[in-house]
VOTI-492273 format. One line per 2 residues: number of its first residue (from 1); for each residue x, y, z of N, C-alpha, C. Coordinates in steps of 0.2 Angstrom, whole numbers, plus 5000, padded with zeros to 4 digits. Last residue first. Layout:
<recs>
NUM) X/Y/Z/X/Y/Z/X/Y/Z ~ ... $
</recs>
This chain:
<recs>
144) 4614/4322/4553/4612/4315/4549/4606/4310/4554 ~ 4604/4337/4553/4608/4334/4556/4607/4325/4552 $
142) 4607/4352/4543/4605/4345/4544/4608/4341/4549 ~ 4602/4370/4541/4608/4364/4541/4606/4358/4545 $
140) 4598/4378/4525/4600/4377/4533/4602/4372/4533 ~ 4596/4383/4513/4598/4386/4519/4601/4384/4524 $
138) 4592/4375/4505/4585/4379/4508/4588/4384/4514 ~ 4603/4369/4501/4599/4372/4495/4594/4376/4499 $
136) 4602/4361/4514/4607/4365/4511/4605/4370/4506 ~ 4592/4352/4513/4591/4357/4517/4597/4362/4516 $
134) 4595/4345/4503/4589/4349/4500/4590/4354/4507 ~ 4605/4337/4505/4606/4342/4500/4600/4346/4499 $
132) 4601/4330/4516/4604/4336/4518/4604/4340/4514 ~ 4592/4324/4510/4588/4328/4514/4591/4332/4515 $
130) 4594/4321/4492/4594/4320/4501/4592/4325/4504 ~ 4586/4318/4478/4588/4322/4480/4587/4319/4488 $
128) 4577/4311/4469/4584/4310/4468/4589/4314/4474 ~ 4564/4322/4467/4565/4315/4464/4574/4316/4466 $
126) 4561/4335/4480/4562/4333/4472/4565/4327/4473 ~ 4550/4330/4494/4557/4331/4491/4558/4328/4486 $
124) 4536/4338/4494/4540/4331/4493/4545/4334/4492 ~ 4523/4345/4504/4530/4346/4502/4530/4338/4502 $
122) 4506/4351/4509/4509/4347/4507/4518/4347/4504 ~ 4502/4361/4522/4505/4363/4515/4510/4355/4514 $
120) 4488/4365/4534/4495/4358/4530/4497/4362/4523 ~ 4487/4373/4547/4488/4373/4540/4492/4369/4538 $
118) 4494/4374/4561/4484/4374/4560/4482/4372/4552 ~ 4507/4363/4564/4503/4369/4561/4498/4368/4559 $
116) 4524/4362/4573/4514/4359/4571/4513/4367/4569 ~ 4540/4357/4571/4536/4361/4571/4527/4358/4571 $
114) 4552/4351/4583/4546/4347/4582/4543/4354/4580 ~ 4568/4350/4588/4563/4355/4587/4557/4351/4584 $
112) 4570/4335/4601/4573/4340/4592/4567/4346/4594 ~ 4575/4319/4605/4574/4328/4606/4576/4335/4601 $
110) 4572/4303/4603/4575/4307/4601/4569/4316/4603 ~ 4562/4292/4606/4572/4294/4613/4574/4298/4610 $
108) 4552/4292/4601/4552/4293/4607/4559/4295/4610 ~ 4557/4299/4584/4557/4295/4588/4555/4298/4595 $
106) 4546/4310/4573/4553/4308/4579/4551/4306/4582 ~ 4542/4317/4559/4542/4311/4561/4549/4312/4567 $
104) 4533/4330/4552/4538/4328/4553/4536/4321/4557 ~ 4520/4340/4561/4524/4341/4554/4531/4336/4555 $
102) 4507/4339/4569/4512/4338/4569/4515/4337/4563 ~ 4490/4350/4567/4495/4344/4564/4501/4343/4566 $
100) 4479/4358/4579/4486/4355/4577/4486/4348/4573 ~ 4465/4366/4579/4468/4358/4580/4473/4359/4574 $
98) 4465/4380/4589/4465/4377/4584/4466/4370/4584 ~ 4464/4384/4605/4456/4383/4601/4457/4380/4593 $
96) 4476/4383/4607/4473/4391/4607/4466/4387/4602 ~ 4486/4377/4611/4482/4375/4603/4480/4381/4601 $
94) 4491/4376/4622/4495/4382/4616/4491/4381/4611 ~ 4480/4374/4630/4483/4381/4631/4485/4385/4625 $
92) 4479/4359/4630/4475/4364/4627/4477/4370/4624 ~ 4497/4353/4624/4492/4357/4629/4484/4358/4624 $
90) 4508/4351/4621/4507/4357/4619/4502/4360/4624 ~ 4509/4336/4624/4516/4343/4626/4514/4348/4628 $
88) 4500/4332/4617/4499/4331/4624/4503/4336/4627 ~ 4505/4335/4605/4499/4338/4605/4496/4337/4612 $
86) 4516/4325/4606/4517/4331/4605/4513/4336/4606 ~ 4511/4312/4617/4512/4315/4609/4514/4322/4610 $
84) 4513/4296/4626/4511/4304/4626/4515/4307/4618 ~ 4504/4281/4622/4512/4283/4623/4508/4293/4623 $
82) 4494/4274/4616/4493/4280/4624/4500/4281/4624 ~ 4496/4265/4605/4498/4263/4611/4497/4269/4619 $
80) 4492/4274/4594/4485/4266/4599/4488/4265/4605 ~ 4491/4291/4596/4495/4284/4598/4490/4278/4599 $
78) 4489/4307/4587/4484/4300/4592/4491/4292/4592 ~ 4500/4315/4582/4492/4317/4585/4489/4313/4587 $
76) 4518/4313/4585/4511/4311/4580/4506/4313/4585 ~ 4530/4310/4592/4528/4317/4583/4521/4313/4580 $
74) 4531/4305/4608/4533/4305/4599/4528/4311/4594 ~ 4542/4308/4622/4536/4310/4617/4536/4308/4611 $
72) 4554/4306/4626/4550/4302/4628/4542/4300/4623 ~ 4562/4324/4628/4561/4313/4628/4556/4309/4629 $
70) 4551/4334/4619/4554/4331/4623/4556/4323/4625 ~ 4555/4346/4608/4551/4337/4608/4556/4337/4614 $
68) 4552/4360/4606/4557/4358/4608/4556/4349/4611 ~ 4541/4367/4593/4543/4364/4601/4547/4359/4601 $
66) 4532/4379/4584/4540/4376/4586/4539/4374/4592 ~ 4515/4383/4578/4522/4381/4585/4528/4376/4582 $
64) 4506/4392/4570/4512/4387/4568/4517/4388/4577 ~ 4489/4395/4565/4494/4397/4568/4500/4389/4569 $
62) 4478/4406/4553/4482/4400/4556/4488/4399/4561 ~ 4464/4415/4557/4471/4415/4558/4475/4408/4558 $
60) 4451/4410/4557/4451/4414/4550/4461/4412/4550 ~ 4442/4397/4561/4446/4402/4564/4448/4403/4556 $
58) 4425/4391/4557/4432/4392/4553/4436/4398/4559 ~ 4410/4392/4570/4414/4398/4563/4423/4391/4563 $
56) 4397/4387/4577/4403/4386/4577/4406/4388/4568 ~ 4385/4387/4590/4387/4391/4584/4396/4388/4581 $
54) 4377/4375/4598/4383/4380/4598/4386/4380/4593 ~ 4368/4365/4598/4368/4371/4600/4372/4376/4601 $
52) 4376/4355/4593/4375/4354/4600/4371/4361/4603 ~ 4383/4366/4582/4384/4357/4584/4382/4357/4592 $
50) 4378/4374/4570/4379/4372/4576/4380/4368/4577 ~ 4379/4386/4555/4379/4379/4557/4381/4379/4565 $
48) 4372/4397/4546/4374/4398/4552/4375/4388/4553 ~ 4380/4405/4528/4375/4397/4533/4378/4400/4540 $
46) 4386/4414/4524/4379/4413/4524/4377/4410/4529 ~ 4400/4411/4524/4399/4416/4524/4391/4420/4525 $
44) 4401/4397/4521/4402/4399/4527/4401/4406/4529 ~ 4389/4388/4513/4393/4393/4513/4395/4397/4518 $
42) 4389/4370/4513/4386/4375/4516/4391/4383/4512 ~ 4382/4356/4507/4386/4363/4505/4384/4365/4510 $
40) 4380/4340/4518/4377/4346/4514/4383/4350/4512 ~ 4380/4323/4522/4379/4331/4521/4379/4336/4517 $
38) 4371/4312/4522/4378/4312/4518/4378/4320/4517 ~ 4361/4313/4532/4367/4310/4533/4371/4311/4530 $
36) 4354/4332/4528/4356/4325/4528/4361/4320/4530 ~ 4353/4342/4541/4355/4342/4536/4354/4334/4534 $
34) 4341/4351/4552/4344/4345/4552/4347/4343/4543 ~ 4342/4370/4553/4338/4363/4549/4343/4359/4550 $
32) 4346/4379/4556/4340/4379/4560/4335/4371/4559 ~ 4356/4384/4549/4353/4386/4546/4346/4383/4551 $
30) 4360/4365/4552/4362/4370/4547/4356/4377/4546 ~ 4366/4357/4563/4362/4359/4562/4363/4365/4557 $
28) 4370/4342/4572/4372/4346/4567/4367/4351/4564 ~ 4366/4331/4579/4369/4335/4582/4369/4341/4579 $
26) 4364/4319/4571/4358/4323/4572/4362/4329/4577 ~ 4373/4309/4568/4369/4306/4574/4363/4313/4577 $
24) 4377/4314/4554/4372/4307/4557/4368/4308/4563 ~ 4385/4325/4561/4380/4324/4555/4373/4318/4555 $
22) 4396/4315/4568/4391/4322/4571/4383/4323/4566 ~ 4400/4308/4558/4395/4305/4563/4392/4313/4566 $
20) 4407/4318/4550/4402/4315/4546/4399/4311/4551 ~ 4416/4320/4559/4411/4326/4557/4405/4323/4556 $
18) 4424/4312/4559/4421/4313/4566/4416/4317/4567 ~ 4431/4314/4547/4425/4307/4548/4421/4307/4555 $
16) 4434/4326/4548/4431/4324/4545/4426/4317/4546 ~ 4437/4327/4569/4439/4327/4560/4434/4325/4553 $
14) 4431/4341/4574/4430/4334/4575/4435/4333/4566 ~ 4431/4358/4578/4424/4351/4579/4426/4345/4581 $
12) 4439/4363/4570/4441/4363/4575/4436/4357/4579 ~ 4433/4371/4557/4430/4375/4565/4435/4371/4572 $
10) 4438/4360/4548/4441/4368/4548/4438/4372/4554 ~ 4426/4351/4551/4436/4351/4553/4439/4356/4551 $
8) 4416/4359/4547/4416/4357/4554/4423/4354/4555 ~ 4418/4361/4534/4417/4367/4538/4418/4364/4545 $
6) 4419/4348/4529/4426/4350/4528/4424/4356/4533 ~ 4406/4342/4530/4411/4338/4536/4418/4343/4536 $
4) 4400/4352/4524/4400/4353/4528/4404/4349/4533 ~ 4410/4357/4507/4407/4351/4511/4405/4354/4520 $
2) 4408/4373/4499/4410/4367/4504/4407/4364/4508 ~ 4407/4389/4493/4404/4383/4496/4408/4377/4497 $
</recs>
């Protein structure tokens, strides 16, 4: 069981709070029944949920892009300024029907590999510890 705003930003819908208007504004449909404003459990395995009249399932596969950041673009999912993103780079094409996270932070003038993936897995880097020296400990190799 699970929050139904969490079922509908794991289908790719809307984010969470974008769920929770979905919900409100009556779009949402659980099981053939309008759910409450502050929504419902649902079990993904049981509930049939719609938005708009259209079925919508959790993709089961998560998928992970490497892209090559190109000048100009910065490392983030929405800009206030409309600058182009990373997730503009990518396309609809490469989402492949997932919504991407970008992983990491880069400058507009800077060109790197930029990984996104349909699955966050939080990481800190241990107390006291540089990036080089953790990248080194992880194998690879760092630029300053």
């Amino acid at each position: 069981m699970e929050r139904l705003n969490r079922f509908l930003a794991r289908s790719g819908v809307a984010s969470r709070r974008g769920a929770d208007d979905l919900i409100s504004s009556g779009s949402v449909l659980v099981n053939g029944d309008r759910p409450p404003p502050s929504g419902v459990l649902v079990d993904p395995d049981r509930d049939v949920v719609t938005v708009d009249g259209l079925v919508v399932k959790p993709r089961i596969k998560h998928r992970y892009l490497m892209l090559n950041k190109p000048l100009g673009v910065i490392t983030t999912a929405k800009d206030e300024a409309s600058r182009p993103t990373v997730l503009d780079a990518v396309g609809d094409e490469g989402m492949a029907g997932h919504r991407l996270f970008p992983v990491g932070r880069l400058d507009a003038d800077t060109t790197a590999s930029s990984p996104s993936v349909s699955r966050i897995r939080a990481t800190r880097l241990p107390r006291n510890t540089s990036r080089s020296s953790w990248a080194a400990r992880m194998g690879r190799t760092s630029s300053p």
